[in-house]
N, C-alpha and C positions, 0 to 999 in steps of 0.2 A: 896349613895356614897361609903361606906365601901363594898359593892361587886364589883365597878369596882377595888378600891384596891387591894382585893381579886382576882381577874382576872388576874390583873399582877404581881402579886404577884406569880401567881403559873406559869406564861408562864414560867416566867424568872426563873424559878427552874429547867427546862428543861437543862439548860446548866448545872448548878452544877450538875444534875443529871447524864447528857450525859458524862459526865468528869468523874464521876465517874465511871462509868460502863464501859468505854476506859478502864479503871484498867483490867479490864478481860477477855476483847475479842478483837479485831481490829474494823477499822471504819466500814467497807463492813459490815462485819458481823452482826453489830450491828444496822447498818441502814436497814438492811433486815431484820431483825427478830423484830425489833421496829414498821416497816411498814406495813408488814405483819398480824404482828397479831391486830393492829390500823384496819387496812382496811379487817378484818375477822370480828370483831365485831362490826365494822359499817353496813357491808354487813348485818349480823346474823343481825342486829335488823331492817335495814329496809327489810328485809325479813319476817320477822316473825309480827312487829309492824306498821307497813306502807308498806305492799305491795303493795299499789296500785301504788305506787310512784318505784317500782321496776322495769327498763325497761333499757332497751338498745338496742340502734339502729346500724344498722352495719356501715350504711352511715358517722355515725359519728365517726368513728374508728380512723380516722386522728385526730383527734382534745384529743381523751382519750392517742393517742400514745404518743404527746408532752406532756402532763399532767405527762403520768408515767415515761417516759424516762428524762424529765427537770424536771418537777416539782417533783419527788420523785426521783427518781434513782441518778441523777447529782447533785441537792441540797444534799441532808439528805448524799451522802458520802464524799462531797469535806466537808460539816459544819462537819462532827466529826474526816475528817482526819486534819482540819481546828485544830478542837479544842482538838486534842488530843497535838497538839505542844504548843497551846495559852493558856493563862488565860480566864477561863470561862467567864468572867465580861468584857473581850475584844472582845470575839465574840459575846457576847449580846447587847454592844454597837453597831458594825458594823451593824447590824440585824435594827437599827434605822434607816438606812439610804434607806430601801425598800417601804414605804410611798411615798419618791422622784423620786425613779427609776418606780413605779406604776404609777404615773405622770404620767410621761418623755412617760412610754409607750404607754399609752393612747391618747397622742396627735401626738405619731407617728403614731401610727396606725390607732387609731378613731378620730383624726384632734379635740381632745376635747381641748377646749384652755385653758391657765393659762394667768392668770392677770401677768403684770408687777411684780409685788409685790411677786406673787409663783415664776418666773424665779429667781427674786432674792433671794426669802427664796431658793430655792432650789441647788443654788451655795454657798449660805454660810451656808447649810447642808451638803457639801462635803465637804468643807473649814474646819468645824468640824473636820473633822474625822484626817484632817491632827494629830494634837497632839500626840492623841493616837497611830497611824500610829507608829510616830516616834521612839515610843519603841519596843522592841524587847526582847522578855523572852530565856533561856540559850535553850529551845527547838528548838525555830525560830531559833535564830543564828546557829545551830546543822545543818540546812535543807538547809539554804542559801537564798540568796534573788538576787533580782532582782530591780535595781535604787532602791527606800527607800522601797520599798514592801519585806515583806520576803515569801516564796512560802503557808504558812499557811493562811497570809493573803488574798494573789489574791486570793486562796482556796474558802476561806470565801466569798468574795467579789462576787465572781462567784456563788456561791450561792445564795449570796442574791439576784444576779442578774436574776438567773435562777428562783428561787423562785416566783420572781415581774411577773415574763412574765408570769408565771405557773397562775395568777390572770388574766390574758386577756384572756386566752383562758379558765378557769375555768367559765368566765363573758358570754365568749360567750353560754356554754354552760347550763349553768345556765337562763341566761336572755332571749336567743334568741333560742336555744332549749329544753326550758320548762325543766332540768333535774332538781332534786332533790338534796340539795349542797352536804346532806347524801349520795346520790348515785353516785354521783361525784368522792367524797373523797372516800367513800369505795373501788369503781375500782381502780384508781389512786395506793392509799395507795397498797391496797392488790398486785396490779403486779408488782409496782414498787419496792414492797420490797423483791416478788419474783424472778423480776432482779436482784438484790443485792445479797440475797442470792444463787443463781446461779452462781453469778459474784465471791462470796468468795470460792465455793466450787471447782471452776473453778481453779483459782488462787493459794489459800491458803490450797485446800485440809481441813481435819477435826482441823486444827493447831487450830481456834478458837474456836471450841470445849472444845479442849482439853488446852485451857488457861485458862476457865470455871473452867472446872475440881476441884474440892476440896473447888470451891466458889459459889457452885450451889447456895446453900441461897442466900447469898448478892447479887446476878447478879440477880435472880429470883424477889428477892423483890424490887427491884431499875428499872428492866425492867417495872414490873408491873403496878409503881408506878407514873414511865416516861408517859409509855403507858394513864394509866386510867387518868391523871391530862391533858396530853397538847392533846387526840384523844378523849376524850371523855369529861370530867368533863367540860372544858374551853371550847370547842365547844359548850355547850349547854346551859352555862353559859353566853357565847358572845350572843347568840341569843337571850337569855331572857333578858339581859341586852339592846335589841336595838327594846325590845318592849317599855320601859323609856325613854331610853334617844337616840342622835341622835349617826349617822354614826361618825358624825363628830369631837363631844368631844370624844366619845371611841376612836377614833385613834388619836385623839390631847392627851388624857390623857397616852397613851404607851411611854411618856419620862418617866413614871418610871420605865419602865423594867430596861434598865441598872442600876439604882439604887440599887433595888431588888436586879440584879444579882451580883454588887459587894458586897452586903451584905451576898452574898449565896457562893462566891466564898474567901471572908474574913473567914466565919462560918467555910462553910467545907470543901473546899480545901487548908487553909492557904493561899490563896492570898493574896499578897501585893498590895494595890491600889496608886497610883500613883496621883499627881498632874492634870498630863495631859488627866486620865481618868473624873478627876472630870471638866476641860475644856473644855473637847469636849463634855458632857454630857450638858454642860451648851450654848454651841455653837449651839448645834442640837436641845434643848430644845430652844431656841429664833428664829431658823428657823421655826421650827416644828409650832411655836404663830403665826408666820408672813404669814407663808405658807396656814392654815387654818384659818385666820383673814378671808378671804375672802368668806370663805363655810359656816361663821356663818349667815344664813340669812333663812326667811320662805321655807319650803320646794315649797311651791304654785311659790317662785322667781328662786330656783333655787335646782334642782334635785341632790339626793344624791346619789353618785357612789355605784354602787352593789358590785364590788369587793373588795371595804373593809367590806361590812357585811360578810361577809361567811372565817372567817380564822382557821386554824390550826396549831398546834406547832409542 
């Protein structure tokens, strides 16, 4: 049990982390050079340690394009321009509410059905998020918003959103073209972060660079640290964790991420936690019971979803 702690323990440090490392470069930047080097050392090892499992097919270039361009590119920069304005502990909570949208996708597209019982865990998962919603840090207010959303938010939200879809077409190719989740991630990771990083140089010129500048240690070690805990360490850790126990408590048990991450964003960003964070944590934690009440049953009755074994931070 103290390793799945352990597990969320280190996701939800990706956000303090990612908060920090905003301190010295811009989001683009940072979400390129994060992804980039994740999906080099994924590539490097199923290359060198698993090659058999090394392959790519052209045919399937459509399906790797949505991967890199939503699921890295669109995600990993609206989440750090998200949370360069927010409190880390607030986009860790929002990041709860992609379990629901994974759903939601699933029975769009692959007609998988939810019980009574998930439609309505899964409205009073949104209903959650109202609370914390409701606040707004001097950042947000700086950007502006839109009805009670501020633009950091949708950000985020759009992330999350892009994120969840990025798990159906990951399923497809995983489950139905035999790819490897290592070799998934690797491409994905590796070009999406080299869109990024083309996208800042494009843009921003060597500005982020040269924000770096004079803080090469600290960037260097907080990248590293980012990189190796949520592309590698927790990836391999998930998988060995779901040779014990099922799909279904490890993703029932991620109501402690936001926990964690308000404990990480109290520690070392001096966050202020608020009321409404511990209400909506407790909101999404009672959907999150009600939601997965129904997936607790013998694998022989009823089949476990693939796209929640295979995740990355």
């Amino acid at each position: 049990m103290w390793l799945i702690i352990l597990l969320y323990a280190l996701f939800s440090s990706s956000f303090s982390f990612g908060k920090m490392l905003l301190q010295y470069t811009s989001p683009i930047f940072l979400a390129g050079i994060r992804m980039s080097l994740g999906g080099i050392i994924l590539l490097a090892y199923q290359y060198f340690f698993a090659h058999k499992h090394f392959r790519f097919k052209r045919k399937h270039t459509k399906y790797y394009v949505q991967l890199i361009v939503l699921g890295i590119y669109v995600t990993y920069i609206l989440r750090f321009w998200g949370l360069n304005y927010m409190p880390s502990s607030k986009v860790c909570i929002l990041y709860n509410i992609a379990p629901f949208m994974t759903s939601f996708y699933s029975y769009y597209f692959f007609g998988e059905k939810m019980t009574i019982k998930q439609w309505i865990a899964l409205f009073i998962g949104f209903f959650g998020m109202i609370p914390v919603l409701l606040t707004s840090s001097t950042g947000e207010m700086s950007i502006g918003e839109i009805a009670f959303l501020s633009w950091p938010e949708l950000a985020v939200i759009t992330a999350v959103a892009t994120h969840s879809y990025s798990w159906i077409i990951m399923r497809k190719l995983i489950r139905d073209k035999s790819y490897s989740p290592m070799m998934v991630n690797g491409i994905s990771m590796f070009f999406g972060g080299l869109l990024a990083l083309a996208t800042s140089f494009l843009f921003q010129g060597i500005a982020p660079i040269q924000q770096i500048s004079g803080h090469v240690g600290p960037f260097i070690g907080l990248l590293a640290a980012t990189t190796f805990i949520g592309n590698i360490f927790c990836y391999n850790l998930y998988g060995y964790l779901l040779k014990k126990y099922s799909v279904t408590f490890l993703s029932f048990a991620g109501f402690m991420g936001p926990l964690f991450g308000a404990l990480y964003g109290w520690y070392f960003l001096n966050e202020k936690i608020g009321w409404q964070f511990y209400l909506s944590t407790a909101i999404v934690f009672v959907a999150l019971y009600f939601f997965y009440q129904d997936e607790f049953t013998p694998p022989k009755q009823k089949p476990q979803k693939l796209e929640d074994a295979f995740q990355y931070d």
